[in-house]
KOLLODO-379850 format. One record per residue: residue in three letters; x, z, y of N, C-alpha, C, O in turn. Coordinates in pm, whole numbers, plus 32768, in hexadecimal, padded with zeros to 4 digits. Atoms other than C-alpha are relative to their C-alpha. Example, Ala and Ser with C-alpha at 12.3 -4.5 7.8 and 13.67 -1.06 7.14 Angstrom:
REM KOLLODO-379850
R,rest,nx,nz,ny,cax,caz,cay,cx,cz,cy,ox,oz,oy
R,ALA,8059,8000,7F89,84CE,830C,7E3E,805A,8000,8078,80C2,8042,8076
R,SER,7FAE,7FFA,7F89,8557,82CA,7F96,7FB3,8049,806D,7FE6,805A,80DC
REM end
This chain:
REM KOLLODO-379850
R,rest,nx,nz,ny,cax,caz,cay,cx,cz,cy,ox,oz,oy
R,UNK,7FDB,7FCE,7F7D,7BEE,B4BF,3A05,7FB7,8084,8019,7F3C,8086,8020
R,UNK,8020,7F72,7FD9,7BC7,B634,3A52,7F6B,800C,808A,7F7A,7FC4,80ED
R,UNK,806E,7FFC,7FB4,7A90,B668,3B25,7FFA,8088,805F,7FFB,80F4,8025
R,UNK,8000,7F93,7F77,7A84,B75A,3C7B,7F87,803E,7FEE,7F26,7FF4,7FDE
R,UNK,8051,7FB1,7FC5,79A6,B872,3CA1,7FEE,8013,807C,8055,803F,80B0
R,UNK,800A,7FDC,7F9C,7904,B894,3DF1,7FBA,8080,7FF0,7F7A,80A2,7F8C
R,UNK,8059,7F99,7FFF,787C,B9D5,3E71,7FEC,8003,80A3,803A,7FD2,80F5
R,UNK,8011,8014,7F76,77CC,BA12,3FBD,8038,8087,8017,8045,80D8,7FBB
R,UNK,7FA7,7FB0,7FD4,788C,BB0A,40A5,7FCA,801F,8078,7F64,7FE3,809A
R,UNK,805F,7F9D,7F55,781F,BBD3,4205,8094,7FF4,802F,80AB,8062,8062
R,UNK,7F7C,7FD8,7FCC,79AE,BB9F,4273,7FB5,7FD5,809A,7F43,7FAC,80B0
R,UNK,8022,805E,7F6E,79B0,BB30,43FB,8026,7F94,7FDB,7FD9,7F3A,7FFD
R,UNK,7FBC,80AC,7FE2,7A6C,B9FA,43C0,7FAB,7FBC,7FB8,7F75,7F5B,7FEE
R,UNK,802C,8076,8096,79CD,B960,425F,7F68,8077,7FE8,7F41,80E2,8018
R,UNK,8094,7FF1,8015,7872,B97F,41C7,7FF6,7FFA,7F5E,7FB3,8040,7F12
R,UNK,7FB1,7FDE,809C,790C,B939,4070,80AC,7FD1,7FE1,810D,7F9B,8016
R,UNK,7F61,7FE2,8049,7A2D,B962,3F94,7FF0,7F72,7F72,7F8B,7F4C,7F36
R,UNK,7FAE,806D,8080,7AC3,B84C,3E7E,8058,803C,7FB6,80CA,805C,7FD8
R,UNK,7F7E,7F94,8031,7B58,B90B,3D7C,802A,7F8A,7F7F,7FD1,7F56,7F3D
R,UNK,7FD9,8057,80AB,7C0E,B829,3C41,8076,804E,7FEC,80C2,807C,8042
R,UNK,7F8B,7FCC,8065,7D00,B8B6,3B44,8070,7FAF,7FEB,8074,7F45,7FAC
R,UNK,7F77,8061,8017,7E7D,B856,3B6C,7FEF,7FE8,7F71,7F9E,8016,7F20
R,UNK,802B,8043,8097,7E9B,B7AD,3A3A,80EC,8024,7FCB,812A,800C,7F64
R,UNK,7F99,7FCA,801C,8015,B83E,3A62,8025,80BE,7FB8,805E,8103,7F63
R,UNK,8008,7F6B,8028,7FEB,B98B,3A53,7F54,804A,803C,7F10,8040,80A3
R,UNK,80A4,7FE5,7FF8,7E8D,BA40,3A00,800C,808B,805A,7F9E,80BE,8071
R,UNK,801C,7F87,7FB4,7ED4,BB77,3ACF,7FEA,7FCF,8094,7FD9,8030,80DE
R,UNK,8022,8031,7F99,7E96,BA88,3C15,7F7F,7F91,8008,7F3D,7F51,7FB7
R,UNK,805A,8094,7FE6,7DBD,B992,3CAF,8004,7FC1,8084,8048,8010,80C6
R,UNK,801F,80AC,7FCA,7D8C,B868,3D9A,7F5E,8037,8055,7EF0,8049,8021
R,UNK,806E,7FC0,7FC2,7CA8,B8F0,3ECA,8001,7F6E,8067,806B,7F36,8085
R,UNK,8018,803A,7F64,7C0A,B7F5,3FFB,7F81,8024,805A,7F25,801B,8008
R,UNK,805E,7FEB,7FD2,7B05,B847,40D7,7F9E,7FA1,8061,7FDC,7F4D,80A3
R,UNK,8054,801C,7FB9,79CE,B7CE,418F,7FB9,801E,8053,7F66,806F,802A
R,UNK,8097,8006,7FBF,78E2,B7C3,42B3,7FE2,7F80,8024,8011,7F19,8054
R,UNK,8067,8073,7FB1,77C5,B721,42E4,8024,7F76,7F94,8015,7EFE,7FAD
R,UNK,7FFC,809F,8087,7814,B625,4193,80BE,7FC4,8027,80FC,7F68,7FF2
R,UNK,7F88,8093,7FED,7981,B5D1,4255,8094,8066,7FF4,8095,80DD,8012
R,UNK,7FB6,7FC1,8009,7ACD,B62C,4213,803A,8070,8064,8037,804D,80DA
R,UNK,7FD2,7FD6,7FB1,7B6D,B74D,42AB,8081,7FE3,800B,80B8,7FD3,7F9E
R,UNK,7F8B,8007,800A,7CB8,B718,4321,8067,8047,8061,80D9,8021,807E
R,UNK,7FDF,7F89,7FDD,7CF2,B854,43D7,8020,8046,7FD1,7FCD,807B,7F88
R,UNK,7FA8,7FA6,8068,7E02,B937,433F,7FA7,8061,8009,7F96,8094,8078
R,UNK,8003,7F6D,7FE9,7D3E,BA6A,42C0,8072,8056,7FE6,80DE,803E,7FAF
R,UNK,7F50,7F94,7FD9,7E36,BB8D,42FC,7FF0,804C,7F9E,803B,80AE,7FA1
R,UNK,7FDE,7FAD,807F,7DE0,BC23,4199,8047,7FC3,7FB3,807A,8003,7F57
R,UNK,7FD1,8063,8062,7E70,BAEA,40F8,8081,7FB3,802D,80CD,7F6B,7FEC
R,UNK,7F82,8051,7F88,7F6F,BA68,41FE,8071,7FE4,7FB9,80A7,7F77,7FC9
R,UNK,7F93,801D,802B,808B,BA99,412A,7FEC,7FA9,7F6D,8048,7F6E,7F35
R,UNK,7FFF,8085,8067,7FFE,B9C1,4005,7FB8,7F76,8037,7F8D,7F1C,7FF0
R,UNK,800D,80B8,7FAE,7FA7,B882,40F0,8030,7F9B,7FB9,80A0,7FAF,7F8B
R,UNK,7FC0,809C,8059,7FFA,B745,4042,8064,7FE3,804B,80D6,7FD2,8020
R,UNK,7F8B,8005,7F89,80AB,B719,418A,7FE6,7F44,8046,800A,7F16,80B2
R,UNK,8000,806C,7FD6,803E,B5A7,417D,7F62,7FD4,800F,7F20,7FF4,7FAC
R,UNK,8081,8023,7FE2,7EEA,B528,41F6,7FF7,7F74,7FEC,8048,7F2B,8025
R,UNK,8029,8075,8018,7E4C,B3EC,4170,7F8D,7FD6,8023,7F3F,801E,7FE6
R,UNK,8057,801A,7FAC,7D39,B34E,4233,7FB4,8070,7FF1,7F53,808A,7FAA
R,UNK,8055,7F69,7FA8,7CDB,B498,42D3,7FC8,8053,7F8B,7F5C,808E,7F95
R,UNK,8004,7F83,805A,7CEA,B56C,4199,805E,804A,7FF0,80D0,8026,800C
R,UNK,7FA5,7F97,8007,7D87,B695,4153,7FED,806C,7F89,7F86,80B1,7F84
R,UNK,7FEA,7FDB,80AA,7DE0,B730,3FE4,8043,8068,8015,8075,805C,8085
R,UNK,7FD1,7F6F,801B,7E77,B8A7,3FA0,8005,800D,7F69,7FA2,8026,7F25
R,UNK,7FFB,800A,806D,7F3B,B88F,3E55,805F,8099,7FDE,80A9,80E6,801B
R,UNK,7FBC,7F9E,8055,7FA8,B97B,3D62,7FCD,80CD,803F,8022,8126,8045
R,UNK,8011,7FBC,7FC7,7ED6,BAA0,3DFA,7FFC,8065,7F91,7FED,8039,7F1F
R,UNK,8014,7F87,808A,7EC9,BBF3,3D11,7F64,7FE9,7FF6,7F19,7FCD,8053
R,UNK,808D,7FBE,8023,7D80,BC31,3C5F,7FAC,8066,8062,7F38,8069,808B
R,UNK,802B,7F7D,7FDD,7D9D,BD85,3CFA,7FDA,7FF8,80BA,7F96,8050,80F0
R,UNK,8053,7FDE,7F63,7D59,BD34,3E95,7FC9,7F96,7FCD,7FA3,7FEB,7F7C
R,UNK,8082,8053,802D,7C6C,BC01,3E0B,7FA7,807D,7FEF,7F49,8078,803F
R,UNK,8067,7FE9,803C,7BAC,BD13,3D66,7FC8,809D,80A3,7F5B,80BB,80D3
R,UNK,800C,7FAA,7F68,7BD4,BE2F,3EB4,7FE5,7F9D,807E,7FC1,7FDA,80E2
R,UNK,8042,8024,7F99,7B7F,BD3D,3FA4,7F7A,7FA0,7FED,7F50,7F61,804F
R,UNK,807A,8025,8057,7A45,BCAF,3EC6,7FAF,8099,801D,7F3F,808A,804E
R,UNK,8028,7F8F,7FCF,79EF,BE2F,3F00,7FDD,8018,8071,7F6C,8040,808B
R,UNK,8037,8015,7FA9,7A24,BE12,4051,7F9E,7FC9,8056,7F5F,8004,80AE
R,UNK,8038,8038,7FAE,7982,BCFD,40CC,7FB1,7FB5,7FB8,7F6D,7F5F,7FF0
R,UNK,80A0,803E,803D,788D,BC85,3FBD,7F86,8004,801C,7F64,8064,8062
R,UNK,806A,802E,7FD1,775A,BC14,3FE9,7F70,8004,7F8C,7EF8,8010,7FA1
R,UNK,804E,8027,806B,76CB,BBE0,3E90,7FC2,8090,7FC0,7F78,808D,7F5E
REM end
């Protein structure tokens, strides 16, 4: 089973990022975020249009995101 990278983040909403590698296609990934240890499940508005769309006890998944705003908003709002 593929294993998530967290990284801590300065966004307003989340505190960190969940990054895992679609296992469909390697030019994306599989983002969720956190504060405070708990899921966020507040659309951020950089990711809005890759929403899972479905929430499972109060989580919230962003599939198939490009590499390329993963790696510009890791710029933005990294922490590490």
């Amino acid at each position: 089973m593929p294993i998530a990278k967290r990284f801590a983040i300065a966004h307003p909403i989340a505190d960190r990022i969940s990054i895992l590698d679609e296992k469909a296609d390697a030019t994306c990934k599989e983002l969720a975020f956190f504060k405070n240890s708990e899921w966020v499940t507040k659309y951020l508005d950089e990711f809005a249009g890759y929403a899972d769309g479905i929430q499972h006890n109060d989580t919230l998944v962003y599939r198939y995101v490009p590499n390329y705003l993963v790696n510009a908003f890791l710029e933005q709002w990294g922490n590490e």
